[in-house]
Each structure stands twice: as C-alpha cells, then as structure tokens.
N, C-alpha and C positions, 0 to 999 in steps of 0.2 A: 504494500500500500504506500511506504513512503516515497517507493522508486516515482510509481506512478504522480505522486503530486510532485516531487521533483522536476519531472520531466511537465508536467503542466506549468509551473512556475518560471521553469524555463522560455518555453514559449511563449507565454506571457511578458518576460522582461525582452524578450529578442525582440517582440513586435514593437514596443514600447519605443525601442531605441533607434530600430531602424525607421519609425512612423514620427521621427521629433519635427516639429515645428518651429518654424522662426519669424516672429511678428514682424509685420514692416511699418512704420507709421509714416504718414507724411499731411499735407496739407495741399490741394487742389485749387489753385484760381486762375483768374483769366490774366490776359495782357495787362491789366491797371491794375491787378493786385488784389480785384474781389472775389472770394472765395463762391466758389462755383459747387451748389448743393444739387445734392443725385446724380453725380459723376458718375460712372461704370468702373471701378479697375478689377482686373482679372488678370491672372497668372495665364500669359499664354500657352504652356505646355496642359493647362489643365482648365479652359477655358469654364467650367460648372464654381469653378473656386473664384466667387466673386463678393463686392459688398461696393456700398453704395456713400458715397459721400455724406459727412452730417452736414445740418446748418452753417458751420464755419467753416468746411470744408477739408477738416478734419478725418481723415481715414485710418481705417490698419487692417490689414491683411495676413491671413496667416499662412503663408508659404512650406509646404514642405520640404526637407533638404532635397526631394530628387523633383521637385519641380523649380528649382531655383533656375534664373536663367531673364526673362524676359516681363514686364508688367506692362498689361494695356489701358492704356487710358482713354475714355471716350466719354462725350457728353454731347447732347444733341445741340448742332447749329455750330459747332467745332471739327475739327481734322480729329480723328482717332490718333494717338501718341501711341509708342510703345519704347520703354524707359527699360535696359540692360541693368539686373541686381546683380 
C-alpha cells in the first residue's frame, strides 16, 4: 500500500512542476497614454489562454513555461500587436 501512494505522490508532484506558471503583468493604452479597457491578450502558442483588460488597463496573464514565446494584443478599431516574452 505505501508503494502504491508513493508512486501517486509522485505523479502528482511531476505534474505540478512540469504545469508551473509564470504571471505576466502589464498595462495596455493607446498612443496618448489612455488606458484602453477590454483589450484581448492571448498567449499565441495557446491562443484559449486569454483575459481581458481592466478599467485602467491593467492586465496579467498566466503563461505556462512551455507556452512562453509570443503575447497578442488586440482591441477593436486598433492593428493586432504581438509582443516577444
């Protein structure tokens, strides 16, 4: 029996480590410097991993280490960015 939770414990910590995450914050505004609320950014490699700008345009993202790479940024009546992490 101890073998057996062992080896669950085990798996449990490998997924853990290999599924870590890394926040990304930033703030989103236009050319004069006003913060632009309901912005899109998305992890390109993993495009469903999204969230949306607050009031002050304010964000954070949580990235996984094997999606690290690329952030896109979009807001309607603007060009789509895509910003190298």
């Amino acid at each position: 029996m101890s073998k057996l939770m062992m080896l669950v414990l085990m798996l449990f910590t490998s997924a853990q480590i290999y599924a870590q995450t890394k926040p990304i914050k930033g703030t989103i505004v236009d050319a004069e410097g006003t913060p632009l609320v309901g912005a899109v950014i998305s992890v390109k490699a993993n495009p469903s991993n999204k969230v949306l700008s607050k009031a002050n345009g304010l964000y954070q993202i949580n990235v996984l280490d094997v999606e690290k790479g690329v952030l896109v940024f979009s807001f309607v009546g603007f060009t789509t960015q895509e910003i190298l992490i």
